[in-house]
N, C-alpha and C positions, 0 to 999 in steps of 0.2 A: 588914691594915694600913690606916691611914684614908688619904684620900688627902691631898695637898701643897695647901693651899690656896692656895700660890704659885702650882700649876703652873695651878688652877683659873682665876685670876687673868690669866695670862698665854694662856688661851685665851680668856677674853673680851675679851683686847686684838687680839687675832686676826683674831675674829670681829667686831668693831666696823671695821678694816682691813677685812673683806671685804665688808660693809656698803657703809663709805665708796666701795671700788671699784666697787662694783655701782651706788650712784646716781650716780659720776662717767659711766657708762657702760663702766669699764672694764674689757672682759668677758676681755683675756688675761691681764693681773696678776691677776684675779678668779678665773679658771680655774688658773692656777698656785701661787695662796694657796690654793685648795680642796685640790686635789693635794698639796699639802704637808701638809693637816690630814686628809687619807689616808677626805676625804668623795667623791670623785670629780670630775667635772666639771663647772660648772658647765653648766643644761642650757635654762633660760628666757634668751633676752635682753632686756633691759630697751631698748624702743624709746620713743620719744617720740615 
């Protein structure tokens, strides 16, 4: 079965969210949006 190009869709909304966290600095929303997309932990911190 092909996949949902919806669903496709709505993981690159995701992934742009987890983006956006990561250059805010925000490494706990960051780690808890990974976990939900069942990729693990977030594991670099992003330090300036």
């Amino acid at each position: 079965m092909p996949k949902d190009t919806d669903d496709a869709h709505d993981n690159d909304d995701v992934l742009d969210a987890l983006l956006i966290l990561l250059a805010d600095g925000d490494e706990e929303a960051a780690d808890v949006l990974a976990d939900g997309l069942g990729e693990g932990k977030v594991e670099e911190s992003v330090e300036d």
